[in-house]
N, C-alpha and C positions, 0 to 999 in steps of 0.2 A: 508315364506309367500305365495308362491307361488302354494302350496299343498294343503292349507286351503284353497283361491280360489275354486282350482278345487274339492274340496270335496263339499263345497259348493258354487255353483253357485248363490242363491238368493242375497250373498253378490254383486257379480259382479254387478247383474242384478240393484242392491240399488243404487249402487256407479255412473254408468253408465246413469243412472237417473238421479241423483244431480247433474253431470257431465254436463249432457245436459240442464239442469235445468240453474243449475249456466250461462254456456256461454249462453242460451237464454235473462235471464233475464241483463246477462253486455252487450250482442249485444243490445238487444232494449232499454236499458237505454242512458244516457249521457254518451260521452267517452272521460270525461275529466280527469279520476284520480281521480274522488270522495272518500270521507270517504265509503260513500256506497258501490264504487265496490270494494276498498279494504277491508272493510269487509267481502263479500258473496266468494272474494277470500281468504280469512286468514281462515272465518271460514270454509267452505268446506275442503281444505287440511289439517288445524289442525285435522278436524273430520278423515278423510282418515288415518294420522299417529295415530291416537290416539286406532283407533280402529282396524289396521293393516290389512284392508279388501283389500287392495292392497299392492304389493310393494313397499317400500318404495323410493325407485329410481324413478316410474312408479308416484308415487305420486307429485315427484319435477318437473317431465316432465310435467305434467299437468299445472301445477302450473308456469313454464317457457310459456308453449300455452296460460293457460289464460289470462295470464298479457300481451303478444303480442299483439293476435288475436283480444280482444276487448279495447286493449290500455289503462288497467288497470295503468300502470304505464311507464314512460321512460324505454330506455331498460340500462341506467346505473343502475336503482334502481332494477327493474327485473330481471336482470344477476348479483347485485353484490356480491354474492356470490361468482362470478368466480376470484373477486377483491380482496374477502378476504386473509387474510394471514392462516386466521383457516381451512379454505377448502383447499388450498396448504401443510399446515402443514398435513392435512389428506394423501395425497397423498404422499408427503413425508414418513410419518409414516407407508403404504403401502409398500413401494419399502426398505424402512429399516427390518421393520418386516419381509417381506419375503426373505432378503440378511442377518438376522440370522439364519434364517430355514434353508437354501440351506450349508452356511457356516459351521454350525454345533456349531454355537458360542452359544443357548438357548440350547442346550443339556449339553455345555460343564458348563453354569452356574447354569442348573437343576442339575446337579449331585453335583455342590458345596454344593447346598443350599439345597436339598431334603432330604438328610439322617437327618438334623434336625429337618426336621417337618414329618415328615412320622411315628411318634407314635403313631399317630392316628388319626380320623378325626379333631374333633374340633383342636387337634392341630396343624394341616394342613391347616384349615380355618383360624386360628385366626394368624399363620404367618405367610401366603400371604397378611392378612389385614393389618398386624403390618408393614411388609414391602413396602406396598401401603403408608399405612399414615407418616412412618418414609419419603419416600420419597420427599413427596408433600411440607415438610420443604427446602429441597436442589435443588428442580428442578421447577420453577416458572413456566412450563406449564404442564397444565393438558394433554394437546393433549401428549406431548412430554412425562410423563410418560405412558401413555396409550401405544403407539408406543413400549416403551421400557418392559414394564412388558407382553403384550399379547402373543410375542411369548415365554417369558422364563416361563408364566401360562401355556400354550397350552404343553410346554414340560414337566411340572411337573407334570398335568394331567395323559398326556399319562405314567410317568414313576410312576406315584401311580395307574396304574393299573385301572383309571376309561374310561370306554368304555364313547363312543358319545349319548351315553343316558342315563349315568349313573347320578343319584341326585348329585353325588359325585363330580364328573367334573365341574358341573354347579355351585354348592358352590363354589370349590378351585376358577373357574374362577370370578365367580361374586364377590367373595369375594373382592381378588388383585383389580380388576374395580373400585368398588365403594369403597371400601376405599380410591382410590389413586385420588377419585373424591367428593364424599358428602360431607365431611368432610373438605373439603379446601376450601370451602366458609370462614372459619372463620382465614384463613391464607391469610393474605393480598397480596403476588404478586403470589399465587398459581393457578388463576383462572382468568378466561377475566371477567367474571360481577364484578370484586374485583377492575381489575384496571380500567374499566370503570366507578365504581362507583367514583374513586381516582380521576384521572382525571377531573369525569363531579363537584367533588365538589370544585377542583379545583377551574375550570371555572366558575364555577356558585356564589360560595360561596368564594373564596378567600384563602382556606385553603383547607387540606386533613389529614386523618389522621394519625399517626404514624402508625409504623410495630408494634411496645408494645401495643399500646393503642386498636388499633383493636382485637390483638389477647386476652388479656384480659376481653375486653368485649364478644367477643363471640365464642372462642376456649373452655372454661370449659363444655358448656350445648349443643353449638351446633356444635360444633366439637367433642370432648373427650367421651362425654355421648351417642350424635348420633352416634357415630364409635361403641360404644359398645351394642346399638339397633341394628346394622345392622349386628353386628357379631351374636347376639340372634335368628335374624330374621332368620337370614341363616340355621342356625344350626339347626332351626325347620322346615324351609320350606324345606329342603332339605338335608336330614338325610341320610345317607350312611355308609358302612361299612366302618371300619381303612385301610388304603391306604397298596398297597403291598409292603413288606419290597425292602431299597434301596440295590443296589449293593455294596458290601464293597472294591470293585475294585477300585484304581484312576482312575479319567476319561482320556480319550484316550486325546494326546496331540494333540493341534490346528493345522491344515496346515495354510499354507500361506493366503487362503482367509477366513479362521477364526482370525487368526492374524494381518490380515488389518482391518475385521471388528469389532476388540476391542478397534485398535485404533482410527477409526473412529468416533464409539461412545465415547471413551473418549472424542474427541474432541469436541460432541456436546455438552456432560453432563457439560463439564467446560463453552461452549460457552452458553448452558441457565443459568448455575448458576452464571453468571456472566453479565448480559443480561443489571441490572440495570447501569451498569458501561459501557457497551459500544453498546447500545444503538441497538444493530441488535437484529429484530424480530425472533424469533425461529422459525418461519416459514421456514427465509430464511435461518436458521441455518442449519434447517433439510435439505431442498432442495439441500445444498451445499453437504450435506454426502449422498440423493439419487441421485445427479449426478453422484458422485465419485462408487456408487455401479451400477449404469445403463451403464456406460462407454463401449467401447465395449472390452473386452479384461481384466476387471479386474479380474475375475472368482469369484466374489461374486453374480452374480446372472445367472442365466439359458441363454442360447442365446434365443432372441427376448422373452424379460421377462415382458412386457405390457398384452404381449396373456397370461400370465398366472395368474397376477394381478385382481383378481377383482376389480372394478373399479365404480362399482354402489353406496359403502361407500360416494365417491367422489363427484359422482353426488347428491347425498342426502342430504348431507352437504351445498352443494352449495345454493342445494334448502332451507333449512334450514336459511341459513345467507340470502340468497333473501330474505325471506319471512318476518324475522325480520325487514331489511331495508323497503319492504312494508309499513305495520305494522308502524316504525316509521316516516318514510317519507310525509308518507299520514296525517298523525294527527289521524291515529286512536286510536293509545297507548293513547295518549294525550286529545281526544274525548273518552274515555272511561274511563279514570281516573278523567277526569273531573265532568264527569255523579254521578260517587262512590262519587267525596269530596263534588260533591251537595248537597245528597242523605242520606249520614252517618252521626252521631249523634257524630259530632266532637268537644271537646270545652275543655277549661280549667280545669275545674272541673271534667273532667271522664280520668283522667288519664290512669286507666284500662283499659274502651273502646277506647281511643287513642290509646293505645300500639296494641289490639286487633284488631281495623280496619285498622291500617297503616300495617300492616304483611298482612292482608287479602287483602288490594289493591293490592299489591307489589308480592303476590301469584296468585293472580286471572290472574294479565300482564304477568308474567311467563308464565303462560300456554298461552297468546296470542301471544305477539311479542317474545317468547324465552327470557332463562335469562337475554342474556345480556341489552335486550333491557328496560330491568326494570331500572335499575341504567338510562339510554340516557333520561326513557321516566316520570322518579321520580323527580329528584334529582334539577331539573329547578324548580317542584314546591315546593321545600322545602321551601324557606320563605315563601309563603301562607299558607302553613301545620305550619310553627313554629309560625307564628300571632292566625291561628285558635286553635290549639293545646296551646299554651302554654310554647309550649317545646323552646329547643336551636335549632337553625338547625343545629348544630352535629347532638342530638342525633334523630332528623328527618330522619337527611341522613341516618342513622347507622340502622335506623328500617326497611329500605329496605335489608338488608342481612338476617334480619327475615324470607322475604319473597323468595326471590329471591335463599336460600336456603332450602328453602320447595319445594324438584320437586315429583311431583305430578306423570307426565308421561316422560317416556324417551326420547322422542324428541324433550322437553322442550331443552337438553344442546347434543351439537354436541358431545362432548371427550364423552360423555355416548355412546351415540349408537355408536359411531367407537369403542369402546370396546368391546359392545355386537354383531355386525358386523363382526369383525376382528376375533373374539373367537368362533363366533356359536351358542352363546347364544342368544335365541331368545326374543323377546320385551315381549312376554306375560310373560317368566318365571323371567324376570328384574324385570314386575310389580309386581310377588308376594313380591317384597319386598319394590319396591318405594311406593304403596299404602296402605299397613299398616303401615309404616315407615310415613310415610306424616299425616294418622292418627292420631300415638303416638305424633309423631310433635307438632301436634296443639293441643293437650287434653292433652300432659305433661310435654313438652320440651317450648313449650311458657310459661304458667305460672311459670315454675322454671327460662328461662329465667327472664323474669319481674322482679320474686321477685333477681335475679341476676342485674341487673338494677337499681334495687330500693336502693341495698346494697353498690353497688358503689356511688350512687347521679348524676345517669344517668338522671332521670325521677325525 
């Protein structure tokens, strides 16, 4: 990001503007925490990430000053990113990933797994996808596989022979990301906006729904069918030659701190798949297995290993989870969604256009307060949606995974960009597949949904 700046300045000069623009207009306003200053703040830094005209880091720092300096918000709501478990989980997933690298444990599982897919490209892309999505059933956090497949992609890369700018690389790695991510919208504890939505319908509505019943409804079209758009997509945005033959050598046997860090990771992979039964955050799962790798003296990672850690992931994330809490804190999710069910042509009788405008609210908030905040900032108004609609507020609540798995731009969902982060893959070559993929979405993948809806006796 940081190149494209310097190549072109005019961006800088744009941003720098708005910048000053923005904190003028929240200094001589009210500084009480208004809808409005949280607005001119959400939309400025969404604009900033969206269009990647600064660093993304550089971007959450602003965005920490704005909401200080003109008292945008509390600073529990402002900093609570730093609260989050998903921003820790990042950090953890930093100090893991790089105590595989150093250990030699994603070498020793690239050479397991490489000589079977190394026939060729497509089928090189299509099982790193296969083993992204196979995963996302066994391991209930997104972050937590993200963590675990970047450094064994980054090894398989390098051992099929595609250099740091090759098409090839960029596929293998986007591929592993976004399968082990797009697609787990429709797998109930795979994702935070899944159990957020679980949760809020809990509380709101009295019930939640099954592990069957959700994947049912929406695993066939927007799981199964979008997994196999996004392996299309790849394959044409990013065309490469057949990877170079593997070594038919066994791989070299682990030392000692590749042997602690197999067991480590055992211990985490059991402790998320097991997460619903004893109840500790994966957050704090991870953090327990990057203490044991930070330790001084256990030789899984470099001496004074923070100096080598990038650490701006971290900070980005942080800002990301603030920015949602903004967003929902303020009433502006809520003042915005309000304005839509004003405004839209909601009623018993357009069934269609029910189905079609509840997906479109619930897309539109994605891109404002981040995914998860869709389900926080929905799912309260479900019985007004299910009196004006017609519907059940089941299938009210359930038309927000419509949305809320239609990501439009990458910094919509944290475990995305610490994928594309942690790997090298930059934000614009992600979009060439989140926005034609969000395209097909809505022009194919909604009406086959629907008519999938209609067939069950959803709608």
């Amino acid at each position: 990001m940081s190149s494209s700046v310097a190549v072109l300045p005019w961006r800088l000069g744009v941003s720098l503007l708005a910048l000053l623009g923005a904190l003028g207009w929240l200094l001589l306003g009210s500084a009480d925490g208004s809808v409005l200053q949280a607005g001119i703040v959400v939309v400025l830094c969404i604009g900033l990430w969206a269009t990647g005209w600064l660093p993304q880091w550089l971007t959450a720092l602003i965005f920490f000053t704005l909401c200080t300096v003109a008292k945008v918000a509390p600073a529990s709501t402002a900093f609570a990113g730093f609260e989050s478990a998903a921003t820790w989980l990042v950090f953890s997933g930093m100090v893991i990933g790089a105590a595989i690298n150093y250990t030699g444990l994603g070498e020793r599982v690239a050479a397991r797994v490489g000589p079977h897919l190394a026939s060729g490209y497509p089928q090189a892309v299509v099982g790193v996808g296969l083993l992204g999505l196979i995963a996302s059933f066994f391991m209930p956090s997104a972050m937590g596989r993200i963590v675990l497949l970047v450094p064994i992609l980054l090894t398989l890369a390098d051992r099929f022979g595609y250099a740091e700018d090759d098409p090839g690389r960029t596929g293998v790695l986007l591929s592993g990301i976004m399968s082990s991510f797009l697609p787990t919208f429709t797998i109930l504890p795979a994702n935070v906006p899944n159990n957020v939505l679980m949760g809020a319908s809990e509380a709101v509505l009295g019930f939640s729904p099954s592990y069957g019943e959700y994947l049912l409804l929406h695993f066939p079209i927007l799981g199964l069918l979008k997994w196999l758009l996004i392996m299309g997509l790849i394959l044409w945005q990013f065309r490469a030659a057949a990877p170079s033959p593997f070594s038919t050598e066994p791989p070299s046997k682990l030392g000692r701190g590749g042997a602690m860090m197999g067991a480590l990771l055992a211990f985490a992979v059991l402790m998320w798949m097991t997460d619903a039964w004893h109840g500790i955050s994966p957050a704090w799962i991870g953090m327990v297995v990057a203490l044991a790798c930070l330790f001084p003296g256990s030789g899984l990672l470099p001496a004074r290993p923070l100096q080598q850690i990038n650490l701006e992931p971290f900070i980005y994330v942080a800002g990301i989870v603030s920015l949602g809490a903004l967003a929902h804190q303020s009433g502006l999710g809520e003042a915005i969604a309000g304005r839509l069910l004003a405004v839209l042509p909601l009623s018993p009788d357009a069934t269609v256009g029910n189905f079609a405008w509840l997906s479109v609210i619930a897309t539109v908030l994605g891109m404002l307060v981040t995914l998860p905040g869709v389900p926080a900032v929905m799912t309260p108004l479900a019985p007004q949606l299910a009196d004006v609609t017609g519907w059940s507020p089941s299938a009210v609540v359930m038309s927000q995974v419509i949305g809320f798995s239609t990501v439009v731009f990458p910094y919509q969902s944290p475990p995305l960009i610490i994928g594309l982060l942690t790997s090298g893959v930059s934000i614009r070559q992600a979009m060439r597949i989140t926005l034609p993929l969000a395209l097909i979405t809505i022009v194919l993948l909604w009406p086959l949904d629907f008519v999938w809806w209609r067939w069950l006796g959803i709608i």
